[in-house]
C-alpha positions in Angstrom: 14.1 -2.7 -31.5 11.1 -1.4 -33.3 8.3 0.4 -31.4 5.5 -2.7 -31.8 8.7 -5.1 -30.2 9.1 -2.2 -27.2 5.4 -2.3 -26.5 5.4 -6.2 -26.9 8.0 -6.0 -24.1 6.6 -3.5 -22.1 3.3 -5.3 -22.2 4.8 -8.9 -20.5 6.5 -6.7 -18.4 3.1 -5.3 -17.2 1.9 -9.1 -17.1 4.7 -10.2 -15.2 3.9 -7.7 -12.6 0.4 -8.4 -11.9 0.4 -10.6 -8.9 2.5 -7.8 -7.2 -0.1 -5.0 -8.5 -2.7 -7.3 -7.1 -1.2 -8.0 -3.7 -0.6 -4.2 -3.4 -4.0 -2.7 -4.0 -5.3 -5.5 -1.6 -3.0 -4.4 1.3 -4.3 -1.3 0.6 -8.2 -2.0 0.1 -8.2 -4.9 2.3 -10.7 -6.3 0.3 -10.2 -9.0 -2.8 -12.7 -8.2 -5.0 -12.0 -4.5 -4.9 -8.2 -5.0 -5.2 -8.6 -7.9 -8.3 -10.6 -4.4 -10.1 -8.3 -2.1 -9.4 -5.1 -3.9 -10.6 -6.9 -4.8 -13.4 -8.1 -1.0 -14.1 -4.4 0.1 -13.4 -3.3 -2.5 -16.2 -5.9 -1.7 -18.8 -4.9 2.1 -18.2 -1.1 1.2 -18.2 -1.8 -1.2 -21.1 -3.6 2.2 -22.7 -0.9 4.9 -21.7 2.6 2.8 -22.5 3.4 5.3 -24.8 3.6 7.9 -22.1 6.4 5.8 -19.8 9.5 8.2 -21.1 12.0 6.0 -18.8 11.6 2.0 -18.6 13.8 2.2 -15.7 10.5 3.7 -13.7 8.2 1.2 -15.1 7.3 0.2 -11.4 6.8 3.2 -10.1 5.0 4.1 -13.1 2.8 1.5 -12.6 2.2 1.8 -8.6 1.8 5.6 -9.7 -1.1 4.3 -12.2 -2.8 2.0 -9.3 -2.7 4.6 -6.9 -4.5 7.0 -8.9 -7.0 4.6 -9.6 -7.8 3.7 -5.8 -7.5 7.6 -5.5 -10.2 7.7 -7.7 -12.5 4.7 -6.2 -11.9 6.4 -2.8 -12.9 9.8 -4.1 -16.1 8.3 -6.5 -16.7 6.3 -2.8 -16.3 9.0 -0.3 -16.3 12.4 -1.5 -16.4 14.5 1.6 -14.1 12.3 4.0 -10.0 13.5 3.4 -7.8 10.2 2.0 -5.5 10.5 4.7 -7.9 9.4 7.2 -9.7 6.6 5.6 -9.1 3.5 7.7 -10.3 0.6 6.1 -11.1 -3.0 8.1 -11.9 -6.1 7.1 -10.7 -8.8 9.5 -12.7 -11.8 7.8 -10.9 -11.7 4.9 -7.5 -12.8 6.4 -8.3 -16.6 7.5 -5.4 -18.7 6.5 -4.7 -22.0 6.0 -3.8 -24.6 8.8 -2.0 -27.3 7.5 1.3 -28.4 9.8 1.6 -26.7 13.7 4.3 -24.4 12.2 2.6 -23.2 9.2 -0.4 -22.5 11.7 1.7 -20.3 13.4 3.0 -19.2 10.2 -0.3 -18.4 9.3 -1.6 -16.5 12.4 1.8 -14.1 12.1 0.5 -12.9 8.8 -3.2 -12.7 9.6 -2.0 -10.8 12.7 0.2 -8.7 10.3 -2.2 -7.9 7.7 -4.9 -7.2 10.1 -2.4 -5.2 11.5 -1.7 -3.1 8.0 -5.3 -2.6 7.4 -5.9 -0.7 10.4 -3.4 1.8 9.7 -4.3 5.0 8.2 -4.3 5.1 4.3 -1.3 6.9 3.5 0.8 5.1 5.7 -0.7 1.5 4.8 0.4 2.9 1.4 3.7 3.7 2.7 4.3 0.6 4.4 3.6 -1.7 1.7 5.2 -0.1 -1.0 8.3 0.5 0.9 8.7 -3.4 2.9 6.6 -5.8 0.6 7.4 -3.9 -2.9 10.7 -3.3 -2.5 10.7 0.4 -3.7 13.2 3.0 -2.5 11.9 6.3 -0.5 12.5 8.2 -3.4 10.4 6.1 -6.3 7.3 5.7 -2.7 7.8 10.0 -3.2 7.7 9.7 -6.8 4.2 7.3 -6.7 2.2 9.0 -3.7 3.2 12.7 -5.0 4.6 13.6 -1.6 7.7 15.0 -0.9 10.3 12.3 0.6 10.5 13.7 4.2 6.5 12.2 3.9 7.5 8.8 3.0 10.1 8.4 6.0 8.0 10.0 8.4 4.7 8.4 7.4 7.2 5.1 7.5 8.5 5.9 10.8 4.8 6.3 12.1 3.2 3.1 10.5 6.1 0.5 11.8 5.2 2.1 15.5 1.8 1.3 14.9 2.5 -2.2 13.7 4.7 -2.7 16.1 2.1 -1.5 19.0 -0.8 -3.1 17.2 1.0 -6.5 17.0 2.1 -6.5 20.6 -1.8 -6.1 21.7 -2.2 -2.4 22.4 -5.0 -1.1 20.3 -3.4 2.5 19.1 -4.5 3.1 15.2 -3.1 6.1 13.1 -0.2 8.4 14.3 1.4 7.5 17.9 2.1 10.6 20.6 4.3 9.8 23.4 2.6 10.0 26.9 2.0 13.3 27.9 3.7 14.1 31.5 2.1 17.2 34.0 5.2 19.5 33.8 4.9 21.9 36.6 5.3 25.8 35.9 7.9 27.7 37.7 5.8 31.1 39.1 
């Protein structure tokens, strides 16, 4: 295979994976406009850079690599003084479903609920989340993507499925869960 048949490959590859690159950066922007950019940015920049993918086994976390830089960058360009790790972004309007039978109404509400759910978790584990359970991508390639080491990617893991799960359930706990803290009394 010559190299204008590789990149011919490569390149309906990269189309192939757009509604996934899409439905990432908008679980992680919350917002369609904003995610429609940045997957396109991240597959103009891919598109650009094909040369520099050294292993076609990593193309997809090449590419989530490539879109995570680029809302790195949006985030950075956006809010320069405020750390990524704590961004929270919401935007509940944009999750209205549907209703079409009773069960996909219900169907429907489960993933608004969800969704909502993802969007008010911290950046890096919204990131985390959604690369790991929607994506399909093993600990090591989420490592490999964020730049953090792989104990990050569990424990960030660990932290956004309690939050889901307590957000789902009703109780209103955003970013990292603490169990209660209990008066533990000193021995004199």
């Amino acid at each position: 295979m010559n190299a204008r048949e590789a990149r011919s490959q490569l390149a309906q590859l990269l189309a192939a994976e757009h509604h996934r690159l899409y439905r990432t950066a908008y679980s992680w922007c919350c917002d369609a406009a904003l995610a429609a950019d940045l997957s396109q940015e991240a597959m103009v920049r891919a598109l650009s850079r094909l040369d520099q993918l050294n292993d076609a086994q990593k193309f997809q976390a090449w590419l989530y690599a490539i879109l995570h830089n680029c809302f790195r960058r949006y985030l950075r360009d956006r809010r320069p003084t405020e750390p990524l790790e704590e961004v929270v972004l919401v935007h509940e309007g944009d999750f209205e479903c549907a209703e079409s039978t009773e069960s996909a109404s219900e169907r429907n509400e489960i993933v608004r609920q969800v969704r909502s759910a993802i969007c008010k978790l911290p950046l890096g584990q919204r990131q985390v989340i959604t690369l790991v359970v929607i994506n399909d991508c093993t600990y090591a390639e989420v490592a490999e993507i964020l730049e953090v080491p792989i104990g990050t990617v569990m424990s960030r893991l660990h932290r956004a499925r309690q939050a889901l799960r307590a957000l789902i359930e009703g109780q209103a706990v955003v970013g990292r869960l603490r169990p209660p803290l209990r008066l533990v009394a000193q021995e004199s």
